[in-house]
N, C-alpha and C positions, 0 to 999 in steps of 0.2 A: 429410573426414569430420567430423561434427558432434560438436563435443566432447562432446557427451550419449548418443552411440548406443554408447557401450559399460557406461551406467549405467540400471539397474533403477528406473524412475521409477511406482509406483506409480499404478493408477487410479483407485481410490477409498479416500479417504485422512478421516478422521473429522475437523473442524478443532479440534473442541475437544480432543480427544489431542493432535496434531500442536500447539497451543497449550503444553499442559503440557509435553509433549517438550520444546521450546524454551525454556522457561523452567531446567527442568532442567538443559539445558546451556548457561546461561549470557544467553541473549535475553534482552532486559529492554523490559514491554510500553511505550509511549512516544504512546500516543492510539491513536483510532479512531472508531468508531460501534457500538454496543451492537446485536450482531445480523447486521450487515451487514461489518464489516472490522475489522480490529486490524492496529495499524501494531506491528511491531519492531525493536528496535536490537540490534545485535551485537552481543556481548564483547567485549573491547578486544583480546585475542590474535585475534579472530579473523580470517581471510583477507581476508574479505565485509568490505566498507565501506560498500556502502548498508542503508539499513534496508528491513526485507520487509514485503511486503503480503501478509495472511494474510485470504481470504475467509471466512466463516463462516456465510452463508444458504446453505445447498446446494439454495437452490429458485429460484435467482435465476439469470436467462439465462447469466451470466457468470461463474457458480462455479467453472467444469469449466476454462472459461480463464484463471483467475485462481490457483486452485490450481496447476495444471502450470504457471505461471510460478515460484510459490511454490518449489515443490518443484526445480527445476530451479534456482533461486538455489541455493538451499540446498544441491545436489549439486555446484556449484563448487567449494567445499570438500571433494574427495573424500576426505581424509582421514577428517573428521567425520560425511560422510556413509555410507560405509561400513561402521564401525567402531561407532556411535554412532546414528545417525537414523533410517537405512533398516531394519537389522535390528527397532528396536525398533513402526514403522509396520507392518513384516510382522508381528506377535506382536498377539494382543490385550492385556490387560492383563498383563504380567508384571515379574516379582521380578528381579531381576542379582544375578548369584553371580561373584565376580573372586576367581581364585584366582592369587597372583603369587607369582615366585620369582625372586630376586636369585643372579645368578649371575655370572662373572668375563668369560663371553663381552662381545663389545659389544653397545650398546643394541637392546633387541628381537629378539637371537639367545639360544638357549641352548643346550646339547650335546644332543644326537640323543637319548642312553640320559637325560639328565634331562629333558628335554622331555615325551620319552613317563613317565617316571615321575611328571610332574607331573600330568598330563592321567589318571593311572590313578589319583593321589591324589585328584583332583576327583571323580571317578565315584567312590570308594569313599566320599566324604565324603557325597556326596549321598546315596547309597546307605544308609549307618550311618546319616544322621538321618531319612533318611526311616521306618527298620524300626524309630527309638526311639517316631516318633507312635504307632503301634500298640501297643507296650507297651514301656514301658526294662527291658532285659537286657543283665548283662553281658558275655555272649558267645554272638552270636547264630545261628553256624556258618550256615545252612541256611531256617531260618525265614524268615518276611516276605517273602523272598525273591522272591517275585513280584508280593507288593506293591509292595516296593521299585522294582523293572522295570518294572510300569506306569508311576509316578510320575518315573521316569528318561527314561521314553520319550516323554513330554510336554514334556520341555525342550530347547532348542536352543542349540547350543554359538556362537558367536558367531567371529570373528576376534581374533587376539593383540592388543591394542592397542601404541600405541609406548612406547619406555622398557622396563622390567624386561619381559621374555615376562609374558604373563599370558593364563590361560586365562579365557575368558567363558562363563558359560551364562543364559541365560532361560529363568526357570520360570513356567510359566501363572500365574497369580495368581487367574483367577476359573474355574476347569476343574475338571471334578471326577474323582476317581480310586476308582477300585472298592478296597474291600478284600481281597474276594475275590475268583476268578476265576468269568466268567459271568454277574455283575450289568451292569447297564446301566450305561454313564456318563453321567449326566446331571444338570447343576448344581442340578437339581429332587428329586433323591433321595437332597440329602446328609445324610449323619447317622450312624447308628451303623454302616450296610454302603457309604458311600459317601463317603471324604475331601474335602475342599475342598482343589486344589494348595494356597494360600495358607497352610494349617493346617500343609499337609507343610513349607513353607518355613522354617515357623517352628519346629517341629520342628527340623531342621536346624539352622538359628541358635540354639538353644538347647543342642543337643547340642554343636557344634562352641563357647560358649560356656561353659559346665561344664568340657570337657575342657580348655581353654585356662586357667582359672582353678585346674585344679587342676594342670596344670604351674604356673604361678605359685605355687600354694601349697607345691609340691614346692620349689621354688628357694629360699623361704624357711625351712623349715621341716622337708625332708630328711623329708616324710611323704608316703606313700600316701595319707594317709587324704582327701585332697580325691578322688584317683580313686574310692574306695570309697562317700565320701557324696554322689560326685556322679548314680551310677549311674541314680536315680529322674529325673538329670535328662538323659538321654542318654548318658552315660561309660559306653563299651562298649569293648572288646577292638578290636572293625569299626573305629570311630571313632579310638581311640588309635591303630591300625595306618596309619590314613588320613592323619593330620594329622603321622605319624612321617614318612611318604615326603616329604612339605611340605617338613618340617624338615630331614631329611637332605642330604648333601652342598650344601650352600646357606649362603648369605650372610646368608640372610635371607628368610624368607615372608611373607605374611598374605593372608587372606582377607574381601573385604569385601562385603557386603550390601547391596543399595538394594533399599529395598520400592515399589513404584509405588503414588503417591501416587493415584492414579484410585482404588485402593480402600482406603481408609482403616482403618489397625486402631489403635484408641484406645489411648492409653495404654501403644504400643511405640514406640522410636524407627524411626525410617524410614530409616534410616543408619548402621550399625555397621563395625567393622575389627578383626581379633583377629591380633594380632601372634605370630610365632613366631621363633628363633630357632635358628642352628646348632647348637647346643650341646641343645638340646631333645630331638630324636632317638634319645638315650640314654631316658634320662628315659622318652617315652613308650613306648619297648620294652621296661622295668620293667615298667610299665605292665599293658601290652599282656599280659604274662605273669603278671603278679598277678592280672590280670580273666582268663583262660583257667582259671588253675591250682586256682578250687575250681567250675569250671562241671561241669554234667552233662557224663561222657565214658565210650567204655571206655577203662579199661587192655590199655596192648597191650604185648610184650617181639620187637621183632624183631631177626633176625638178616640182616644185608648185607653188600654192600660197598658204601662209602664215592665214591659218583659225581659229585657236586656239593658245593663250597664256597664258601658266599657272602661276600664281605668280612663281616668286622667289625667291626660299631660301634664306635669307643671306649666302652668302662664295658660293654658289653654281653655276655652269655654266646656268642650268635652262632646262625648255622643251615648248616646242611649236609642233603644228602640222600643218602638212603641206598635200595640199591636188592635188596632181599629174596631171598633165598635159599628162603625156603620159600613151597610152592605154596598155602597156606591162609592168606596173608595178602596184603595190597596189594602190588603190585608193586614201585610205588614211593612213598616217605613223605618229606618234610619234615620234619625234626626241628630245633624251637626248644629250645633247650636250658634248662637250671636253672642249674648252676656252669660258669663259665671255661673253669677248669678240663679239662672234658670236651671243649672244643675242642680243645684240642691235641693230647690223643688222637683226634679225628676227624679233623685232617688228619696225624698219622702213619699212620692205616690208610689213608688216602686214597695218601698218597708210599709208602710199604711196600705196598698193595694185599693188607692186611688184612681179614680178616669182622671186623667189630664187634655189638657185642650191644647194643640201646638200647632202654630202658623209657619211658613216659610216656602222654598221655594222648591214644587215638588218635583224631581227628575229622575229618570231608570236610567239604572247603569248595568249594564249586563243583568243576571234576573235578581237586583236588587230596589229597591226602592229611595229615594233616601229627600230628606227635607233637610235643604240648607238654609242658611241664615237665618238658622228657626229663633223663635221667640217662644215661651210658655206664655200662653194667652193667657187659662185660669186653669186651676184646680178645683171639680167637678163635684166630685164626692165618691162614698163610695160606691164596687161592682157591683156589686150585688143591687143596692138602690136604683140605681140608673137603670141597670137591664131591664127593668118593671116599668122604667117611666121613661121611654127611645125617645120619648120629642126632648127630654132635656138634652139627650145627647146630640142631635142634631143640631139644638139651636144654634144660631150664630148670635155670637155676643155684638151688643152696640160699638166697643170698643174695636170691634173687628173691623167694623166700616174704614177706620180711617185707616187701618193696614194697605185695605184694597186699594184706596184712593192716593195713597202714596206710596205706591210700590212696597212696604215695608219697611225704610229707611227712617230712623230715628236719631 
């Protein structure tokens, strides 16, 4: 078998990208002829020992042979070539999005529940900066929301490279994305109804740079107020919840950026990296809960039993869910909480299989439910009891009145 026949070799391959590629990863040009060929030389790690002959007339008898030679060097390297060359040949112009996470596994493994937790951090980070291009809000439940998903749906996730797991994505660079739904995509009609990827990318890098500087300014200074002023510049609830999962159970994160130099944006670096730490996770679920707790919501007071308890955080209040006893409200809700405190009462009713009663503030987030800045009102008694006696579950307690009448803030 031919060592090539289980490797995707391109047919037509542009030489002046394939040029910049190469240099990017490391080729360094070494002569030629202007027009007609470029010789290159290797990296010094790299596998390849001879230098490549890169054709560049694509009008010349011997282009077509001279490339698939190219290109067939170059895949000897399958590490490189896989991971790095090929995917980026497939893409027209696009952006690299590296989200990595240090973990205790060995090199290039990570555990199964944090793997996929990573890879759901990367969609939601994309996600939150993409809905800041549109307008920065700091809590966006619902909205943009399918702008968002266009803009998601354009990019291609790539292979783990070696070393720490690390998820890849490539974002078009020169593609354009509807704002709204039912407009044409077309790179000729961008403007006020139609994104340029490129503008969304950077959106993103800006969002996810705000929010990383105002954990830094958290860590110095034991303030909110970076999350608060960074708002205008993407620091959202989405965002802080995005880059928490990053952070969480880990050694160690970061995410880093390459803008593809084929199209030039003046005056931005072209290479960024925004470090995150274990200990952060806290931090941004503060956060995450100061940007929820004065957003547009209703006030909701349910009444459950206690069905789901998620670890948590250190520093953190925590979440549990809870699953409704009355027929006029969600089934089932999510409850972030406000104090400590009321965790503990949430996994007593949970080991006791207690109704509990929880106040906050009720909003759907894709098809989930969830109550933020929740408070435990009371603890009810128990299932069994109650199910017999529904006006107790219904009632509203006296102390609930003043929830209403002041928004909930204590």
């Amino acid at each position: 078998m031919n060592v090539h026949d289980d490797v995707f070799i391109p047919e037509h391959v542009d030489p002046n990208k394939l040029a910049l590629l190469l240099e990017e990863v490391g080729w360094k040009f070494v002569g030629g002829r202007d027009g007609s060929y470029g010789r290159y030389a290797p990296p010094q790690n790299a596998r390849a020992a001879e230098t490549l002959l890169l054709p560049l007339d694509g009008e010349a008898p011997e282009f077509s042979f001279l490339m698939d030679a190219a290109l067939r060097q170059l895949s000897e390297d399958r590490d490189l070539w896989i991971r790095t060359i090929s995917p980026r040949l497939a893409t027209n112009i696009a952006d690299e999005f590296k989200f990595r996470k240090e973990s205790s596994a060995p090199s290039g493994l990570i555990a199964w529940r944090a793997g996929e937790q990573l890879i759901s951090s990367a969609r939601r980070t994309l996600l939150a900066g993409a809905k800041s291009y549109v307008a920065p809000i700091r809590h966006y439940s619902n909205k943009f929301g399918q702008f968002a998903n266009r803009y998601l749906d354009s990019i291609l996730m790539g292979q783990t490279a070696p070393g720490s797991y690390i998820v890849t994505a490539y974002a078009q660079a020169d593609s354009a994305v509807p704002i709204h739904g039912g407009i044409k995509s077309s790179p000729d009609l961008v403007g006020s109804n139609v994104a340029q990827s490129r503008q969304v990318s950077l959106a993103v890098m800006k969002a996810v740079e705000a929010t990383v500087e105002a954990v830094e300014h958290y860590r110095g200074h034991n303030s909110m107020a970076g999350f608060e002023q960074g708002v205008h510049n993407g620091v959202s609830y989405e965002m802080a919840t995005a880059l928490m999962g990053m952070a969480a159970n880990s050694d160690g994160a970061d995410i880093s950026i390459d803008l593809n130099p084929a199209l030039p944006t003046p005056g931005l670096r072209s290479s960024v990296r925004f470090d995150l730490k274990g200990s952060d996770a806290p931090i941004l679920e503060k956060a995450a809960n100061a940007l929820v707790e004065h957003g547009p919501a209703e006030m909701a007071v349910i009444s459950g039993r206690v069905h789901l308890l998620a670890k948590k955080v250190a520093g953190s209040p925590g979440v549990f869910g809870v699953e409704s006893l009355s027929g006029s409200q969600p089934k089932k809700v999510r409850v972030r909480l406000a104090e400590e405190d009321d965790y503990h009462e949430a996994v007593r009713a949970h080991d006791e299989d207690l109704v509990i009663r929880v106040s906050g503030n009720l909003e759907r987030e894709g098809t989930l439910n969830w109550l933020y800045n929740a408070r435990v009102v009371e603890t009810l008694g128990p299932i069994e009891y109650l199910i017999q006696r529904p006006g107790r579950i219904n009632r509203q307690p006296d102390a609930q009145l003043g929830l209403f009448e002041d928004g909930g803030d204590s």
